[in-house]
Residue frames relative to the residue before (quaternion, step in Angstrom):
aa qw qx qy qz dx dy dz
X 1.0000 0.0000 0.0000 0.0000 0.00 0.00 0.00
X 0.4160 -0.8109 0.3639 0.1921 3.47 -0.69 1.00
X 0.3218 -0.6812 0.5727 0.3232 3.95 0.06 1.02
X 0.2056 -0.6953 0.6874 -0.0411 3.10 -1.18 1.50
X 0.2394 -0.7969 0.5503 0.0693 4.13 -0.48 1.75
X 0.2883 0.7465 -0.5882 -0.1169 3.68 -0.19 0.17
X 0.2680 -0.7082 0.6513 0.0501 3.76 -1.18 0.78
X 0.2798 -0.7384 0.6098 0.0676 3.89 -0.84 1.01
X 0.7209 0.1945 -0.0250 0.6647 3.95 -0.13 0.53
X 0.0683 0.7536 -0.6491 -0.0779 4.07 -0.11 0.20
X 0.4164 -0.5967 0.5828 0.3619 3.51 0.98 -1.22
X 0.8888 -0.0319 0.2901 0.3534 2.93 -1.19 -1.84
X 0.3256 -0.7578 0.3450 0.4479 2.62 1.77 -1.52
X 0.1690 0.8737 -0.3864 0.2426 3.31 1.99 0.44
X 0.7566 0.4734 -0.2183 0.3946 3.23 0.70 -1.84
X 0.5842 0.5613 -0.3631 0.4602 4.00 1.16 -1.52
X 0.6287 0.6974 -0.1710 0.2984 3.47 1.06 -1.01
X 0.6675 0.4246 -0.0499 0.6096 3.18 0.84 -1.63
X 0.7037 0.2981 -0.3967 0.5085 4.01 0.77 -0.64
X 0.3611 0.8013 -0.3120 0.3608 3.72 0.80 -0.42
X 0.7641 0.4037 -0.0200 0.5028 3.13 0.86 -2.40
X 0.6866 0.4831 -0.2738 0.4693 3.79 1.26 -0.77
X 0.6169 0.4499 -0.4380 0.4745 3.38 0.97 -0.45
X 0.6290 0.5341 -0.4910 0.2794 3.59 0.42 -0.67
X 0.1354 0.9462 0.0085 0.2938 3.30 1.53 -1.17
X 0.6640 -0.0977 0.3389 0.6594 3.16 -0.39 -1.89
X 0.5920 -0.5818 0.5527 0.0744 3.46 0.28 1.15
X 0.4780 0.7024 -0.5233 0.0656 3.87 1.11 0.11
X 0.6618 0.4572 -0.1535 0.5740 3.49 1.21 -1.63
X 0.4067 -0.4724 0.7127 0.3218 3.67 -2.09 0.01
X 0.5340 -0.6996 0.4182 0.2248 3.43 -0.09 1.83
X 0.7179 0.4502 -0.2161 0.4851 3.76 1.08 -1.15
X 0.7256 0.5302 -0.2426 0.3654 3.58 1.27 -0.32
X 0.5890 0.4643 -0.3949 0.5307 3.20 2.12 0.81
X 0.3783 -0.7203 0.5771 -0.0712 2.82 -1.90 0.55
X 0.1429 0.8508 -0.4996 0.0779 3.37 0.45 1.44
X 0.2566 -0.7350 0.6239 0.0684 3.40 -1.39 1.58
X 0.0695 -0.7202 0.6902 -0.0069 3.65 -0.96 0.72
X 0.2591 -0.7609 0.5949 -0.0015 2.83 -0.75 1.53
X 0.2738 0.8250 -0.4699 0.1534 4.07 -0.19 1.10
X 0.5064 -0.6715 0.5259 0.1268 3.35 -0.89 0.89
X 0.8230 -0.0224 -0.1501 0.5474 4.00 0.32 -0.46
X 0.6094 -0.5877 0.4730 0.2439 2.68 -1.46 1.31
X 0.6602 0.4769 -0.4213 0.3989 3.81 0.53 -0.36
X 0.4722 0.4392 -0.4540 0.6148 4.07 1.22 -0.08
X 0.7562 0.3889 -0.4595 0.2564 3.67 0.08 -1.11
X 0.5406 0.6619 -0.2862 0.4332 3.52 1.46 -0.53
X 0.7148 0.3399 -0.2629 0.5517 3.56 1.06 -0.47
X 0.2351 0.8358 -0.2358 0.4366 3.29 1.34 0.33
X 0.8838 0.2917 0.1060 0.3501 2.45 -0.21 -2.18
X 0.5191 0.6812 -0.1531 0.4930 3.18 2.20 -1.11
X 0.8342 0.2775 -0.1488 0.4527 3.13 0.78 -1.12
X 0.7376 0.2635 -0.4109 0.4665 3.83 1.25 0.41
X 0.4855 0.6526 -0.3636 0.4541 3.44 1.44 0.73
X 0.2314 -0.8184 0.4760 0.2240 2.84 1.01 -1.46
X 0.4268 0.5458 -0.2989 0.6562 3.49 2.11 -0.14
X 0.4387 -0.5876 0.6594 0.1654 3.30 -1.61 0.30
X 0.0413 0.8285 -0.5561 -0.0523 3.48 -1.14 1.16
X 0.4310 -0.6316 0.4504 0.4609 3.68 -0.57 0.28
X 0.7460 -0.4315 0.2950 0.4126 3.33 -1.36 -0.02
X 0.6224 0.5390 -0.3633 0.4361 3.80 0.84 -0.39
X 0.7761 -0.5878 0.1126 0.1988 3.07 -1.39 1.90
X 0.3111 -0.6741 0.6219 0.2491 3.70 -0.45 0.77
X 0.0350 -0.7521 0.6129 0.2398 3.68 -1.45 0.42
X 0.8414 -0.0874 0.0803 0.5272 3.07 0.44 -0.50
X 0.0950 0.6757 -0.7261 0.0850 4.28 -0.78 0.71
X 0.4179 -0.5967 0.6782 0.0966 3.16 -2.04 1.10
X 0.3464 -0.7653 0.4526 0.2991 3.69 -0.72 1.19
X 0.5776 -0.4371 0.4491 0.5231 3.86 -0.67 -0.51
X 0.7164 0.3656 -0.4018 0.4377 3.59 0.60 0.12
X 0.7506 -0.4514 0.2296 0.4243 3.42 1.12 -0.07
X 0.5169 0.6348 -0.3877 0.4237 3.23 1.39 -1.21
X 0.2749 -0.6759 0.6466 0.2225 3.74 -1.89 0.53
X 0.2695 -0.7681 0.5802 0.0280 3.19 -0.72 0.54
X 0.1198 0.8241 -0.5242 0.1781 4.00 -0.20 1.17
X 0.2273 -0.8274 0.5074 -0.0795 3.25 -1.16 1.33
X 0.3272 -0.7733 0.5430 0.0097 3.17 -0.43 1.86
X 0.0918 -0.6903 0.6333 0.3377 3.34 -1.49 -0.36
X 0.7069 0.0272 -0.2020 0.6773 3.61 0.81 0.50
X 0.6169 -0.6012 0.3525 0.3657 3.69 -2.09 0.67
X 0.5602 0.6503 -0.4555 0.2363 3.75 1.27 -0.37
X 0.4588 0.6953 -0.4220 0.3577 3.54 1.80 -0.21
X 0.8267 0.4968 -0.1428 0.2222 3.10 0.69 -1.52
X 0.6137 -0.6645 0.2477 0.3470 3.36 -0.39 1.56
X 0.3340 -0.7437 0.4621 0.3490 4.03 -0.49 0.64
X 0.2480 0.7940 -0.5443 0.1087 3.55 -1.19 0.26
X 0.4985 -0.6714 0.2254 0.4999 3.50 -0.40 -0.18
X 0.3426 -0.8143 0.4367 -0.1697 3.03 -0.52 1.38
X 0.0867 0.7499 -0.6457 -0.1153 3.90 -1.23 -0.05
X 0.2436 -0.7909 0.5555 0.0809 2.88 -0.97 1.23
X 0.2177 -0.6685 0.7079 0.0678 3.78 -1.42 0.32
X 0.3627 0.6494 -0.6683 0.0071 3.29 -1.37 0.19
X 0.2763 -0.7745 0.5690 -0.0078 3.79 -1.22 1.18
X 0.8643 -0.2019 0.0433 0.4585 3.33 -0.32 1.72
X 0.2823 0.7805 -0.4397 0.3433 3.06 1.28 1.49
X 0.6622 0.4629 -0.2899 0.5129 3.41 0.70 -0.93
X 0.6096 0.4325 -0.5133 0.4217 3.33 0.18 -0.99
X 0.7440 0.3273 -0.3811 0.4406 4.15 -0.08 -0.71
X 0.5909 0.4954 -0.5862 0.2485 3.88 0.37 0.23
X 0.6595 -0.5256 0.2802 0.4586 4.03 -1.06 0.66
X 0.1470 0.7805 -0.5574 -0.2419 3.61 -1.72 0.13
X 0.5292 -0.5811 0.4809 0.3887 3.25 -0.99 0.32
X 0.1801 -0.7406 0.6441 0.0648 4.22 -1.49 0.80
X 0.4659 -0.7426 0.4732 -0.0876 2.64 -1.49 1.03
X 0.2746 0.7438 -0.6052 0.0712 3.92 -0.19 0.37
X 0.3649 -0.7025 0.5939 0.1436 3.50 -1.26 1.54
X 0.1104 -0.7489 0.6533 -0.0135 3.82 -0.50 1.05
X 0.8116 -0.3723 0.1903 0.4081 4.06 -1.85 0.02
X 0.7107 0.4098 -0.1852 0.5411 3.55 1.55 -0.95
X 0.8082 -0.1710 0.2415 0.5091 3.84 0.72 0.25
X 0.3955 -0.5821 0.5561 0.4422 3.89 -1.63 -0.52
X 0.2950 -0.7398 0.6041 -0.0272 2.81 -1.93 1.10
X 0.4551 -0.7075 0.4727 0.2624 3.38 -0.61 0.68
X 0.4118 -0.6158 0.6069 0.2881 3.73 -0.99 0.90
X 0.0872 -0.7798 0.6196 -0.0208 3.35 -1.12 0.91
X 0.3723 -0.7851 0.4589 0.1854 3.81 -0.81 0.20
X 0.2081 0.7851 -0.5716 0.1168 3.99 -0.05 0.59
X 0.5732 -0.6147 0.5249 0.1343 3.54 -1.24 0.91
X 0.0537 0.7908 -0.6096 -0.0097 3.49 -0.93 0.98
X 0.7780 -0.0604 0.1383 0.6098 3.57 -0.55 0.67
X 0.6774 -0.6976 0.0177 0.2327 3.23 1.02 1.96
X 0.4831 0.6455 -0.3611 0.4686 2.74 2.04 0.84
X 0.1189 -0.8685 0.3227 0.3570 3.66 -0.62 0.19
X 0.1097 -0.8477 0.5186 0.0217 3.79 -0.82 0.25
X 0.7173 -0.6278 0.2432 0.1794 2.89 -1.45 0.93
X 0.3749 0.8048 -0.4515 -0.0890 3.26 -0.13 -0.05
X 0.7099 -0.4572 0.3602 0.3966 4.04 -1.32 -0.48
X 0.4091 -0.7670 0.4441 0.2168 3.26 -0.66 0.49
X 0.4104 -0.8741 0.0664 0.2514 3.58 -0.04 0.97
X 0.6131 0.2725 -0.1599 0.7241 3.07 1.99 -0.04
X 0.6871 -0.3106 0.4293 0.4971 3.98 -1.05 0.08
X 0.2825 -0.7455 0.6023 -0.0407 3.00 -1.71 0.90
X 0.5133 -0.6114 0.4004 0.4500 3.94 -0.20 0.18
X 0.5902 0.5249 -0.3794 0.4819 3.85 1.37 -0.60
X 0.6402 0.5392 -0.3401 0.4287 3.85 0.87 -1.76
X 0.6392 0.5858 -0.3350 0.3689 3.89 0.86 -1.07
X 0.7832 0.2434 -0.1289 0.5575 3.22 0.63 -1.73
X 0.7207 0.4835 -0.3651 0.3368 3.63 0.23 -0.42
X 0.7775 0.3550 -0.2854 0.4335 4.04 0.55 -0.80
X 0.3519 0.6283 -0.5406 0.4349 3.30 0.87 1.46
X 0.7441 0.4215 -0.2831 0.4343 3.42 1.26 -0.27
X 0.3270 0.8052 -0.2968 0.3957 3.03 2.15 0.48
X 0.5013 -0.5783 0.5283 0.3677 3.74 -0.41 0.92
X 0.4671 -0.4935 0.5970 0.4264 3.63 -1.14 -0.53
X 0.9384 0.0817 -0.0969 0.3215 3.28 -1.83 -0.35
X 0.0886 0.6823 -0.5677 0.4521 2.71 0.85 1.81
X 0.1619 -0.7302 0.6401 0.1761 3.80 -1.54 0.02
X 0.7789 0.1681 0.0056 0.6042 3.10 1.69 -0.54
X 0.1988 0.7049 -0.6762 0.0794 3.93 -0.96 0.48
X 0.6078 -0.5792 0.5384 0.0716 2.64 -2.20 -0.22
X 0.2828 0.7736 -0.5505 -0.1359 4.05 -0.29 -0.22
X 0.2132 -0.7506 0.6055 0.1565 3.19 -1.35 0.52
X 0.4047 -0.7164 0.5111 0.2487 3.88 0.31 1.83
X 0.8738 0.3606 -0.1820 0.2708 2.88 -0.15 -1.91
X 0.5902 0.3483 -0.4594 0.5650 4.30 0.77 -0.07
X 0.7780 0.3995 -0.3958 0.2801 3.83 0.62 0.41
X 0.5698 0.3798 -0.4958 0.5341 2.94 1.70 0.96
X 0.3992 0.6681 -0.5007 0.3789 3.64 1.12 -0.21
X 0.7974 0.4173 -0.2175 0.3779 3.54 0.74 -1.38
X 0.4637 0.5508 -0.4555 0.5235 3.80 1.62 -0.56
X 0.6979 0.5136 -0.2864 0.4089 3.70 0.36 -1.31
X 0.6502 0.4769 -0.2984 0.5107 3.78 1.07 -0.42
X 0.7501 0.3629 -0.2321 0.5019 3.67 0.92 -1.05
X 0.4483 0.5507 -0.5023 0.4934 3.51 1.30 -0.01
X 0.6730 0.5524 -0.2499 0.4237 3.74 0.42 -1.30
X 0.5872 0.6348 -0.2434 0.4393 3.35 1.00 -0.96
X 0.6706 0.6392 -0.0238 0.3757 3.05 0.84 -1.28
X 0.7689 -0.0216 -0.0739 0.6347 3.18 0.53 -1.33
X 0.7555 0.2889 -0.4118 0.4196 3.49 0.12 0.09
X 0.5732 -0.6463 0.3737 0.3378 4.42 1.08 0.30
X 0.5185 0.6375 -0.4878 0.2947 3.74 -1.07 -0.22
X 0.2917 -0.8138 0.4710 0.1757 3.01 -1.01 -0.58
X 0.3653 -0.6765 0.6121 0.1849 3.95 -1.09 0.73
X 0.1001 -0.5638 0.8198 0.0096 3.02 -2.06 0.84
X 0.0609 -0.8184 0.5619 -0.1034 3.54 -1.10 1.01
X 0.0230 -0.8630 0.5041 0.0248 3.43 0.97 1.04
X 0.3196 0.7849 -0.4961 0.1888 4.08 -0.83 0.34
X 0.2473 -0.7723 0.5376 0.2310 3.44 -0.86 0.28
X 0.1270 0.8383 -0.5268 0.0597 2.92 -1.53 1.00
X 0.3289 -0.5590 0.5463 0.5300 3.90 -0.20 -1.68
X 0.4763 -0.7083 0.4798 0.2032 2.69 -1.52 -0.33
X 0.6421 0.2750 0.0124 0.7155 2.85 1.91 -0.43
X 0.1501 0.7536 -0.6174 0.1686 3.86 0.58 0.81
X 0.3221 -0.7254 0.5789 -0.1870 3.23 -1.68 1.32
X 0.6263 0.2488 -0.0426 0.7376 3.81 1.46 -0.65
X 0.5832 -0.3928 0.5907 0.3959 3.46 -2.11 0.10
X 0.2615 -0.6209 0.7325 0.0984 3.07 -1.77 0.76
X 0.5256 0.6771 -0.4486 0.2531 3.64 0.66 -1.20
X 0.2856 0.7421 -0.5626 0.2264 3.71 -0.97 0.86
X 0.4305 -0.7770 0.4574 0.0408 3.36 -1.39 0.51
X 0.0628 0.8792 -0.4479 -0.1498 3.63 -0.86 0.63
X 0.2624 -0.6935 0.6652 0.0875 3.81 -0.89 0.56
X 0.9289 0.1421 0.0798 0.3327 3.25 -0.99 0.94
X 0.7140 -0.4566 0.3683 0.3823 3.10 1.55 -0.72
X 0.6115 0.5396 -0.0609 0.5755 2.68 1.50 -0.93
X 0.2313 -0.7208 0.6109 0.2318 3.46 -1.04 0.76
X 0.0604 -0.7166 0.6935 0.0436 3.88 -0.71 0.96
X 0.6627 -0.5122 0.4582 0.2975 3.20 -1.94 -0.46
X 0.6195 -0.6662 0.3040 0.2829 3.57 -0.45 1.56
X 0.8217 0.2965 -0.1455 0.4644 3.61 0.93 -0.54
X 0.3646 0.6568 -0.5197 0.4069 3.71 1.63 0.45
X 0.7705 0.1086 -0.0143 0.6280 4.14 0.48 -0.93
X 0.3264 -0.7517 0.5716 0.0415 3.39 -0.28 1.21
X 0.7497 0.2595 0.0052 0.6087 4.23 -0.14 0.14
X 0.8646 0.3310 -0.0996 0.3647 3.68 0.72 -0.47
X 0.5751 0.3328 -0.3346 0.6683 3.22 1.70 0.97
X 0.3460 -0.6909 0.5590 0.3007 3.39 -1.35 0.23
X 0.2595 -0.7654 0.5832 0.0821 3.49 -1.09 0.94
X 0.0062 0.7577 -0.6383 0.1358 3.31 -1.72 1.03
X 0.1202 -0.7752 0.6193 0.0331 3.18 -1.22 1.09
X 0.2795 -0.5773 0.6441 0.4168 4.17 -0.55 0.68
X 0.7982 -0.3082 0.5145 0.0557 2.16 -2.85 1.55
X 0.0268 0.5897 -0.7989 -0.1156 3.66 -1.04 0.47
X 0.3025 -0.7834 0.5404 -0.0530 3.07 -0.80 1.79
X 0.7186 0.4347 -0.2238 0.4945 3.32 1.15 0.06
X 0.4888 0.4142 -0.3750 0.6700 3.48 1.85 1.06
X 0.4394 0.6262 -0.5044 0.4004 3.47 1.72 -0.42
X 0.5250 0.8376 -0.0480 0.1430 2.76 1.08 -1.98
X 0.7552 0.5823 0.0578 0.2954 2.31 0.51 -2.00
X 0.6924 0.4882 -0.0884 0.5239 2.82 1.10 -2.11
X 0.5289 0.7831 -0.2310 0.2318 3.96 1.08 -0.77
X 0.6323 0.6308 0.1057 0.4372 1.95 1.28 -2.40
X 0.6190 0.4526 -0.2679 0.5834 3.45 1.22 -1.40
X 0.8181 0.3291 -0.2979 0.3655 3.81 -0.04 -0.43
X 0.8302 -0.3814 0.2545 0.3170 3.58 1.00 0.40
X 0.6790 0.4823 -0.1333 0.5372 2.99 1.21 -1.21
């Protein structure tokens, strides 16, 4: 049965790399009897990617699939609903924390979603003035006596869709990330350089992150069995 690798966020491709290099190694796997899915969104990561377990140079347009020199296959998704189900193990390092979320602040009439709008060509934060489809469906998964939280929808179907897979077809997930379990305040924030700045000073030109609420990870797990 062929060990099927899938990784969420590769990066560079350091990590797909470095496990790759250990299995050959220890002699654990029939090098030809894996199967590594990489699950990436821009074509400029898949290009560094491809560069760095090829060793070839690729332009920025989408890799789909290349066979390494040791046998291994090597296949490129842009989301996990592509990737064929089976039993599988998945990995992904300090992914979630960079996928979008939507915030919350509870005010005299109810919770409102934080919204963004531009003043004298700056933008800034502000409240939305009536419910929102997100404030409705989303700040039910909100601890109580809270004034403020976070959700992040989309790593809480990524993970149902993983523990579903888990399930019926076996294997297993690693999810490395940083976070709490219990968060209470905004986390959402930006860095340049190192440097933590303010998400909306350089629009496109910082990277942005919000800690994991590992207890909706949880949660969602828990609901499928797993």
């Amino acid at each position: 049965m062929p060990c099927n690798i899938i990784e969420l966020g590769p990066g560079k491709g350091t990590l797909v790399k470095n496990m790759l290099n250990v299995f050959s190694e220890l002699n654990q796997f029939e090098t030809g009897g894996i199967h590594v899915h990489l699950v990436e969104l821009s074509p400029q990561m898949t290009a560094l990617q491809y560069n760095l377990l090829t060793g070839n140079s690729l332009s920025c347009s989408l890799a789909k699939q290349v066979s390494l020199n040791n046998g291994i296959k090597v296949t490129w998704y842009t989301h996990l609903s592509q990737v064929p189900k089976g039993l599988s193990y998945y990995i992904a390092h300090e992914f979630l924390d960079a996928l979008p979320v939507h915030q919350f602040k509870l005010t005299n009439t109810g919770w409102r979603e934080v919204m963004i709008d531009i003043d004298n060509s700056y933008l800034k934060f502000v409240l939305s003035r009536s419910p929102t489809p997100a404030s409705i469906a989303y700040t039910k998964l909100l601890p109580e006596n809270i004034t403020e939280g976070e959700v992040c929808p989309e790593a809480l179907v990524l993970v149902e869709e993983i523990a579903q897979r888990l399930k019926h077809y076996g294997g297993t997930a690693l999810l490395a990330d940083y976070g709490h379990k219990d968060i209470k305040y905004f986390t959402l924030r930006g860095f340049k350089d190192h440097k933590e700045c303010h998400i909306l000073s350089e629009p496109g030109k910082m990277d942005i992150t919000a800690d994991v609420n590992f207890k909706m990870i949880e949660d969602v797990v828990h609901s499928q069995g797993c």
